[in-house]
N, CA, C and O of each residue as an XYZ file, in Angstrom:
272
protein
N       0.816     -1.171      0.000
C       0.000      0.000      0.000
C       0.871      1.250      0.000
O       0.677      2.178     -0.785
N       1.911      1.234      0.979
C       2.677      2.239      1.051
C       3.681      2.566     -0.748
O       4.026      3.648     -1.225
N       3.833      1.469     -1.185
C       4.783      1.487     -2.158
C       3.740      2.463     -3.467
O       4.215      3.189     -4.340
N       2.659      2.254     -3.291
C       1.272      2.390     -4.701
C       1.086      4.042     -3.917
O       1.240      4.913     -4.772
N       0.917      4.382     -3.096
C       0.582      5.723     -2.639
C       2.169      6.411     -3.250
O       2.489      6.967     -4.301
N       2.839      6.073     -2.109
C       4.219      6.703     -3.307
C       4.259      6.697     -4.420
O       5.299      7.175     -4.872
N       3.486      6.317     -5.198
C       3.900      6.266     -6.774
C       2.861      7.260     -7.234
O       3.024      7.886     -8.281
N       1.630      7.440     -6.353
C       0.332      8.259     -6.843
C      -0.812      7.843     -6.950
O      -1.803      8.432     -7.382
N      -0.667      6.413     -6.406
C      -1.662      5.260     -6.709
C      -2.564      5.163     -5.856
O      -2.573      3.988     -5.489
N      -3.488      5.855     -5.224
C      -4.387      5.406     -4.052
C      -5.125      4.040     -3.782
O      -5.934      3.398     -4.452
N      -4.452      3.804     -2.358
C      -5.057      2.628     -1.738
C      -5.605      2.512     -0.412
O      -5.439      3.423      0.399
N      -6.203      1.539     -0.145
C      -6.535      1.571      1.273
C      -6.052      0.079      1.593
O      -6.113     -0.741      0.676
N      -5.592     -0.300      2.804
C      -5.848     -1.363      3.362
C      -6.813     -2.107      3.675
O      -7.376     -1.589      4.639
N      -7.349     -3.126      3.352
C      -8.268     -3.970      3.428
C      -8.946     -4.117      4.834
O     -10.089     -4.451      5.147
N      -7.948     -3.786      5.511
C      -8.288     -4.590      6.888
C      -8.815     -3.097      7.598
O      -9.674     -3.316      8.452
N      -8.491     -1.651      7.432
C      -9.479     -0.626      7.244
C     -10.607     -0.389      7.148
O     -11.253      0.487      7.723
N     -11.057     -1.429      6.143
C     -13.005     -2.317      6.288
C     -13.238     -2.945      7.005
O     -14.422     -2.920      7.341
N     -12.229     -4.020      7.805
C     -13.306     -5.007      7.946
C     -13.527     -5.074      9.455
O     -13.082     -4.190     10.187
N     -14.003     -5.802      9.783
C     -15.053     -5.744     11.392
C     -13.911     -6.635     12.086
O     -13.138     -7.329     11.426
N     -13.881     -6.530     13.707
C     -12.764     -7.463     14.563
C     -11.762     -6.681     14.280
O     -11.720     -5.633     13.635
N     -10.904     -7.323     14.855
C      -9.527     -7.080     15.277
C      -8.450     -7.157     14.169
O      -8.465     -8.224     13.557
N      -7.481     -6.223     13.762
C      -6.695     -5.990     13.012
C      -5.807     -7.364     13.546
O      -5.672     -7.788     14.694
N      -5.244     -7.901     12.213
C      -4.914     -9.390     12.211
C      -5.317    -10.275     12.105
O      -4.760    -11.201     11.514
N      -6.630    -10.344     12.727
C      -7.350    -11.665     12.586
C      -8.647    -11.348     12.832
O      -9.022    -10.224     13.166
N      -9.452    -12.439     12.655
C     -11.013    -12.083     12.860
C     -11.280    -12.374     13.869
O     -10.382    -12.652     14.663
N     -13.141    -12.450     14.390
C     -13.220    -12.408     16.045
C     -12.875    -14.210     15.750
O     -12.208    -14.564     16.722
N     -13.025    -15.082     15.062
C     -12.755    -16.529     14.812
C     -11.451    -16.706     15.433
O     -11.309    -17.536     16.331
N     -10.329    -15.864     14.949
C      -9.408    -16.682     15.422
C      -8.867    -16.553     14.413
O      -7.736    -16.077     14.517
N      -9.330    -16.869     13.051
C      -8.423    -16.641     11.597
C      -8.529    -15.515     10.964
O      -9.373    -14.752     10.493
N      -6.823    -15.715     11.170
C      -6.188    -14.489     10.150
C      -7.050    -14.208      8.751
O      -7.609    -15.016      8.008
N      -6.938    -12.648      8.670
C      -7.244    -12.403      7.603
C      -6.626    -12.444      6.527
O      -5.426    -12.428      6.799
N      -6.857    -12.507      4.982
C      -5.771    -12.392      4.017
C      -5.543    -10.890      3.757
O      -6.497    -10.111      3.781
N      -4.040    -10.399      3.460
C      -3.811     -9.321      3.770
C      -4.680     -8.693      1.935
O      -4.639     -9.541      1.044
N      -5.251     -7.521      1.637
C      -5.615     -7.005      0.456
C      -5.685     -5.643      0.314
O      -5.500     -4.954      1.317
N      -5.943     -5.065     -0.860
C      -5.858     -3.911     -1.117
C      -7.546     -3.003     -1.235
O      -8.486     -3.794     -1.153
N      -7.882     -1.800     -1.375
C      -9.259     -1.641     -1.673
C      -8.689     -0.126     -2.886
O      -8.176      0.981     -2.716
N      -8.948     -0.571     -3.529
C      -8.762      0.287     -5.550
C     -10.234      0.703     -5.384
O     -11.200      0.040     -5.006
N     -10.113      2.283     -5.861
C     -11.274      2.515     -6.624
C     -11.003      3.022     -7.846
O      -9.889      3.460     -8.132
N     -11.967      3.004     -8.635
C     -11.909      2.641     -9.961
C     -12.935      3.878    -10.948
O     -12.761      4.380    -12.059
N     -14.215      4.053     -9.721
C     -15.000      5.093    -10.748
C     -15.218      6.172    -10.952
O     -16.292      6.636    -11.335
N     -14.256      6.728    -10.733
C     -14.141      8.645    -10.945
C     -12.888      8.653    -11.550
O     -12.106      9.545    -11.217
N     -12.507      7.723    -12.480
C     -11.156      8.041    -12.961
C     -11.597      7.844    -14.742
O     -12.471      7.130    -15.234
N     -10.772      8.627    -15.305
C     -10.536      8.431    -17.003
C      -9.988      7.145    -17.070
O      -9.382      6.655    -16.118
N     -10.204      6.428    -18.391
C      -9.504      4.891    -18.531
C      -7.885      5.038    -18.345
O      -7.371      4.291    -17.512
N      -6.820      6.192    -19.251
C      -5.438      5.922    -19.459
C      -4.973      6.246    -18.086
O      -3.849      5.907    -17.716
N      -6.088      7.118    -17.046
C      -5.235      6.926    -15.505
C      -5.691      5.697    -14.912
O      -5.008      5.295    -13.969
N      -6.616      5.059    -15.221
C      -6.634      3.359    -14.546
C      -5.591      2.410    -15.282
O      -4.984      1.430    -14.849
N      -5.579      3.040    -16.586
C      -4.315      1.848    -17.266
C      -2.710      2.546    -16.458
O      -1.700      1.843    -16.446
N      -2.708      3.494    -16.046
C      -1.425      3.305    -15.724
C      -1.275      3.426    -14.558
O      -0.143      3.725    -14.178
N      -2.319      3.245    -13.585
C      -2.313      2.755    -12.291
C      -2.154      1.360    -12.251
O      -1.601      0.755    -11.333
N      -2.844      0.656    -13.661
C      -2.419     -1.017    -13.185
C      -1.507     -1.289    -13.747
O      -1.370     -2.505    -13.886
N      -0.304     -0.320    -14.429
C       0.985     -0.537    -14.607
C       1.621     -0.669    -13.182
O       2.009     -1.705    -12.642
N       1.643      0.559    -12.710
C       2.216      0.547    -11.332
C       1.809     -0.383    -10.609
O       2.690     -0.968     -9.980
N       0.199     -0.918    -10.405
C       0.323     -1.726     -9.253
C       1.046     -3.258    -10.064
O       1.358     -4.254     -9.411
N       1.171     -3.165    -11.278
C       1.822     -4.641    -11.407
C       3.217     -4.545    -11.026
O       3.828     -5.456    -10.467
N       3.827     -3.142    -11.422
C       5.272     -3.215    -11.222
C       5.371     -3.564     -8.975
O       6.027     -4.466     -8.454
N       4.895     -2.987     -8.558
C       4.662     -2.844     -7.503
C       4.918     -4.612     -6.548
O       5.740     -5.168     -5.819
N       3.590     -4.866     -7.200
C       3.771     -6.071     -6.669
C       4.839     -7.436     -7.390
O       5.275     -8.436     -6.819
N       5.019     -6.984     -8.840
C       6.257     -7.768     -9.059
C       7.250     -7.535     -8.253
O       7.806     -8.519     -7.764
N       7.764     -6.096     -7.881
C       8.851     -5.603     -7.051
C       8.751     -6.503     -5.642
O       9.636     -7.041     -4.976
N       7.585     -6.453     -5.504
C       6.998     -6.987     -3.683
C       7.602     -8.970     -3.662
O       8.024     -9.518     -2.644
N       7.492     -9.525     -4.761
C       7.852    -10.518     -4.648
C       8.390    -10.907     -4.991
O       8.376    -12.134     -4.896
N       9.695    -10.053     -5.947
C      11.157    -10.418     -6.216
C      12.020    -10.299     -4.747
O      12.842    -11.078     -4.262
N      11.519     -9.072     -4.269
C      11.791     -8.717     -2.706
C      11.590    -10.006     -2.134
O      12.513    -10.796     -2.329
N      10.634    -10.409     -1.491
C      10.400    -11.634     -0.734
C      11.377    -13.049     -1.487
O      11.925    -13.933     -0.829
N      11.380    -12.940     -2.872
C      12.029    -14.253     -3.099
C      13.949    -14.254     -2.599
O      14.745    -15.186     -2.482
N      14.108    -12.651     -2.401
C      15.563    -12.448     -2.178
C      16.290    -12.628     -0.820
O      17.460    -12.427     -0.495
N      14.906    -13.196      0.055
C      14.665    -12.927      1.704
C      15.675    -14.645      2.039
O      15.856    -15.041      3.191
């Protein structure tokens, strides 16, 4: 999230929505971590090159992790 805002990309954290406890639910299970994109107040060539960035983004995110 932090990496897509730096770039210009607005996001929210998923877990910003949702109900219970940050980390996990009132269950006990973890949540999966996600993003929340909006999409409908924008022209198409700024959504196409927002999902440039978020691809570069998250390719970056898991070349990172594979280097760990």
């Amino acid at each position: 999230m932090r990496a897509l805002v730096a770039r210009g990309v607005d996001a929210l954290p998923l877990s910003r929505s949702a109900a219970g406890r940050a980390g996990g639910s009132r269950s006990g299970t973890p949540r999966a971590p996600g993003l929340i994109l909006g999409f409908g107040a924008h022209a198409e060539p700024a959504l196409r090159e927002a999902a440039r960035t978020l691809a570069a983004v998250v390719s970056e995110a898991i070349g990172a992790g594979e280097r760990r």
